[in-house]
C-alpha positions in Angstrom: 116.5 150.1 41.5 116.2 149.5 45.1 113.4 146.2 46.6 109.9 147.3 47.7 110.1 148.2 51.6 108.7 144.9 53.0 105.9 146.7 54.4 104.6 148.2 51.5 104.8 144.5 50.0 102.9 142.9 52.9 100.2 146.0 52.6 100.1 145.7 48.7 99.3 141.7 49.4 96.7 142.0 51.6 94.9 144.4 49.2 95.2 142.0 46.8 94.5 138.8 48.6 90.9 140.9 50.2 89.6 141.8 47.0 90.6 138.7 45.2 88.4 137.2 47.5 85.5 139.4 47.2 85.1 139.2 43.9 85.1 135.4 44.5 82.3 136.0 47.0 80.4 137.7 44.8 80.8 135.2 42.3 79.8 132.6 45.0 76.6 134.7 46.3 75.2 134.4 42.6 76.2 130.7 42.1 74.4 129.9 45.9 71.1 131.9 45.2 70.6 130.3 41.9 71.1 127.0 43.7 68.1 128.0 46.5 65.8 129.7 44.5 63.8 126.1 43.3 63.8 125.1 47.0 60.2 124.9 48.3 58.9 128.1 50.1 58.0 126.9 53.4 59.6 128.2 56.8 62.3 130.3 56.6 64.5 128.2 58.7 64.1 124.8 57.5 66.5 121.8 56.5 64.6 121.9 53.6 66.6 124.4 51.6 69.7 123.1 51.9 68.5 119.8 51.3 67.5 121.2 48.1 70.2 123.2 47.6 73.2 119.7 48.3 71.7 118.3 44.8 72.0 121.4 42.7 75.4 121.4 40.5 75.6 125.1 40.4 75.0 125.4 43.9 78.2 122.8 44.9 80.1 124.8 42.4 78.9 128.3 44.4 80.5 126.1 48.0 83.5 125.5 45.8 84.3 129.1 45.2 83.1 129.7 48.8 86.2 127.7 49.5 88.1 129.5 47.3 87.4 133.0 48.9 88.5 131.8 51.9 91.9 130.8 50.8 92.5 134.8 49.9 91.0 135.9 52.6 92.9 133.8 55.3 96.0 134.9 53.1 94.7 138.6 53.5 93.8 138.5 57.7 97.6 136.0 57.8 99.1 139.5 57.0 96.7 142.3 57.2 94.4 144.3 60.2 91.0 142.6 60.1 89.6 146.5 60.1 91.1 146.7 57.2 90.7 143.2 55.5 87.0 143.2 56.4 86.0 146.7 55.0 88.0 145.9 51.4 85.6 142.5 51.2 82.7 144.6 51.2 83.9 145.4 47.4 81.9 142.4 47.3 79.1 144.8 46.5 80.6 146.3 43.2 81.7 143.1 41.6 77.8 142.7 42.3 76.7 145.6 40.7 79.5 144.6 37.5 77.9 141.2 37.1 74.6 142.0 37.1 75.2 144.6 34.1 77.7 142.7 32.5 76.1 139.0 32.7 72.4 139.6 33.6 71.8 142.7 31.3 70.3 144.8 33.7 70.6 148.5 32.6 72.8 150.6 35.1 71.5 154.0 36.1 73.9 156.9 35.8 72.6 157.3 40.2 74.1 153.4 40.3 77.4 155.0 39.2 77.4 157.2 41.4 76.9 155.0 44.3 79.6 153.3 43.2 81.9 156.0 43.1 80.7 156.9 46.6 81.1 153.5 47.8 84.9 153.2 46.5 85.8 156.8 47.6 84.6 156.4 51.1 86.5 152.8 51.4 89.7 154.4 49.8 89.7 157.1 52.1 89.1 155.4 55.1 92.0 153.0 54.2 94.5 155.5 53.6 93.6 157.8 56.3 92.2 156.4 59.3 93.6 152.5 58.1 94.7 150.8 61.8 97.8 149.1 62.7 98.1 145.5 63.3 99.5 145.5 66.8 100.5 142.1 66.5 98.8 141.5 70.0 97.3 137.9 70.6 93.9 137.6 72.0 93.5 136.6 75.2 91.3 133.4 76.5 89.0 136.0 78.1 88.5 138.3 75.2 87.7 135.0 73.5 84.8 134.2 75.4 83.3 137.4 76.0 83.2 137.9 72.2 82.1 134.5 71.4 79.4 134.9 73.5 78.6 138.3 72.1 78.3 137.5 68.5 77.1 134.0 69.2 73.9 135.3 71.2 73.6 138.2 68.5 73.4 135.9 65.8 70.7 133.8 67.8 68.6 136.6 68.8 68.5 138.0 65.0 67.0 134.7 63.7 64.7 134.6 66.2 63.2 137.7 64.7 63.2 136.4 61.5 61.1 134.2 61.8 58.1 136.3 61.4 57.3 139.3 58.8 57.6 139.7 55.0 60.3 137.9 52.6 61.8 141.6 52.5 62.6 141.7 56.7 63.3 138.0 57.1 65.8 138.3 54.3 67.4 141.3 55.6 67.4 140.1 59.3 68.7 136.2 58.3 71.4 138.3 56.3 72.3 140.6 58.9 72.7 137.0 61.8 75.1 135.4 59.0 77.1 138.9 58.8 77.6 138.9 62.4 78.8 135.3 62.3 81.1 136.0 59.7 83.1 138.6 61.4 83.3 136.0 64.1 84.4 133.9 61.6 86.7 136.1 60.0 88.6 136.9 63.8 88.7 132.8 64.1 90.3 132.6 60.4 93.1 135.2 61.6 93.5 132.9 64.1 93.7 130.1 62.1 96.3 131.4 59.6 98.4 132.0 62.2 98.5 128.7 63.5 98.9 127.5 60.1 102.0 129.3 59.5 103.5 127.8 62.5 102.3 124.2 61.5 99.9 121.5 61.1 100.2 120.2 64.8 99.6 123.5 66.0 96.6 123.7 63.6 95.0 120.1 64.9 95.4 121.5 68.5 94.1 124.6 68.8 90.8 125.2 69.5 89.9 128.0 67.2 90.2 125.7 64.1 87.2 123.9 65.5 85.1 127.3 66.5 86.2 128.0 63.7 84.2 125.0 61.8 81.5 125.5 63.4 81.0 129.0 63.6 81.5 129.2 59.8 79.2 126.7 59.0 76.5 128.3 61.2 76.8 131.3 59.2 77.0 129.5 56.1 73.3 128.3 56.7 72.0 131.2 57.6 73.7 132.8 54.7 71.7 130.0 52.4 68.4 131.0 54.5 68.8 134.4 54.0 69.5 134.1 50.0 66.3 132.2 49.6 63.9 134.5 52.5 63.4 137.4 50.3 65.0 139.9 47.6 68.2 139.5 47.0 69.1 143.4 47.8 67.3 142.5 51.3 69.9 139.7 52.2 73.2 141.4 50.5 72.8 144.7 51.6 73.4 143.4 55.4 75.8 140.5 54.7 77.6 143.2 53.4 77.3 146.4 55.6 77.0 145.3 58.9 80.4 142.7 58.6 83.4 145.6 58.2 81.5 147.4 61.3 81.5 144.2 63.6 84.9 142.9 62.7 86.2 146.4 63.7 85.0 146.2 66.7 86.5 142.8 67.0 89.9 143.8 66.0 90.2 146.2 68.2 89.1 144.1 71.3 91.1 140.8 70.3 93.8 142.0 68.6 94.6 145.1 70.1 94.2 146.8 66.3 94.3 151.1 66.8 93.4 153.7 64.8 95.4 157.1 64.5 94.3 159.6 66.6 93.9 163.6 66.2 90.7 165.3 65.4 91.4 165.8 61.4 91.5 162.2 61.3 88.6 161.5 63.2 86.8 164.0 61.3 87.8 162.4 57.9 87.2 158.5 59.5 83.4 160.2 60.3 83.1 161.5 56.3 84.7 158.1 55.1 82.3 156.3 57.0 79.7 158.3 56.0 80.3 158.2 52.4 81.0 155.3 51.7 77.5 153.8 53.5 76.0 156.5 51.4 77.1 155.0 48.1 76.9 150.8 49.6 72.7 151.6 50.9 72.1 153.5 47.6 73.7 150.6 45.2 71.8 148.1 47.6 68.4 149.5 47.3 68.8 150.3 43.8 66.5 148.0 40.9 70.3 147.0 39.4 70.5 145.2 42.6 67.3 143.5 43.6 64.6 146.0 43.3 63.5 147.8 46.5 63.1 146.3 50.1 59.1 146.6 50.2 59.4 144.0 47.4 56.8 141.1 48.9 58.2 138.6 45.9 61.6 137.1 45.7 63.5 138.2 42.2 64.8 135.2 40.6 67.9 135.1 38.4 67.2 131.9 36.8 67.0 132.0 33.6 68.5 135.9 32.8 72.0 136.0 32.2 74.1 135.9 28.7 74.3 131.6 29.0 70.2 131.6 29.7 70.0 133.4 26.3 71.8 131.6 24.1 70.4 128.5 25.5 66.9 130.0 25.0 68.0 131.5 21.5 69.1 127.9 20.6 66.4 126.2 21.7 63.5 128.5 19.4 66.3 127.5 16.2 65.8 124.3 16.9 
């Protein structure tokens, strides 16, 4: 039997590495909001929560696996588009939806599979039909700047209006700040990689290691700020929706990344888009999630889950 066109090896890879590290993420978004739902509910934006968070076990372990996701999905962007590493991550969203049922013990709705069918449909179609090519171009010091400073004042101006409103809006808004900082964050990690691959003094000396520290750890915080704001669905549904949109955008202006032209495609990219938004909105706002947005009280997690049971079945034994 003949070898696997490298290609189709690279492409298979980078499938693998993106959703390796999203169900990691997921992992880590439960692990993080368990660590920040004991902090003290005072300003949204507040030292205060992570201060809180630094001394919780299960939170470190959360920033361990954090780590961990973005080992794969470094290895993913090294080789693959980031319009199409990017969108696969937001599988993030039914690794959710599978611990929730599976470890929590929160009933799934027949509707809840249905949105996930919708959501993986739309994703699989938009990857095998409209999926860009990775030009290979290198960003120039220009492009740099001008979407640094996009992102960067996005990001400010979002948590600026979270700092007023109900849990449900500051949630969603804090959420939708980190996303933005994490496509940045992703274009920085491609970047990164890259420099890797050619060596460690290349890595020390280039400047996008450092944005890329500091960019990521911005979002990290406002990632933590957004868990504890408000419901959960609040915060996830924009960490996850609005990141394959903005790292699209800056694929295409950093890295040259193109989609296939011709109106059937278009036309298909449109439904794909669509779709799967349909299905990703739907399992967001569903009760298997976080209950709905309007939701004035933060849904904790802490003590559900198949290890809160037996403790608790345990402790009435004894």
């Amino acid at each position: 039997m003949g070898r696997a066109p490298s290609g189709l090896h690279n492409g298979s890879m980078v499938v693998v590495f993106a959703v390796a590290a999203a169900l990691v993420n997921a992992v880590t978004s439960f692990l993080q909001r368990l660590g920040v739902e004991g902090a003290p509910r005072t300003e949204t934006l507040s030292s205060g929560v992570v201060a809180h968070a630094i001394r919780r076990p299960i939170w470190l372990l959360g920033f361990a696996c954090m780590l961990g996701g973005f080992v794969f999905q470094a290895l993913a962007l090294h080789k693959g588009a980031l319009a199409v590493v990017q969108p696969l991550l937001t599988t993030e969203l039914l690794f959710v939806v599978i611990i929730l049922w599976a470890w929590f013990g929160i009933a799934v709705r027949t509707r809840d599979w249905l949105y996930a069918l919708l959501t993986v449909a739309g994703l699989a179609t938009f990857l095998g039909v409209v999926a860009p090519t990775n030009s290979g171009h290198a960003p120039t010091g220009g492009a740099w700047v001008i979407a640094i400073a996009a992102t960067a004042g996005a990001m400010v101006g979002l948590a600026a209006l979270s700092r007023t409103g109900p849990p449900w809006w500051r949630a969603l808004i804090l959420g939708a700040s980190a996303s933005v900082g994490f496509a940045l964050t992703a274009a920085l990690t491609k970047a990164f990689s890259d420099s890797f691959a050619t060596g460690i003094s290349e890595v020390v000396t280039s400047w996008q290691t450092y944005a890329l520290c500091v960019v990521g750890l911005a979002s990290f915080v406002l990632m933590q700020h957004a868990f504890h704001a408000g419901p959960f669905a609040a915060s996830q549904s924009t960490l996850i929706l609005i990141n394959p949109f903005v790292s699209v955008g800056l694929g295409a202006w950093l890295y040259g990344e193109s989609f296939p032209r011709g109106a059937g495609v278009v036309a298909a990219g449109v439904l794909a888009v669509i779709v799967f938004a349909a299905g990703a909105i739907g399992l967001c706002l569903s009760p298997l999630v976080a209950g709905v947005h309007a939701s004035d009280t933060v849904q904790l997690l802490a003590g559900r889950g198949r290890l809160a049971r037996r403790q608790e079945a345990r402790r009435l034994q004894g």
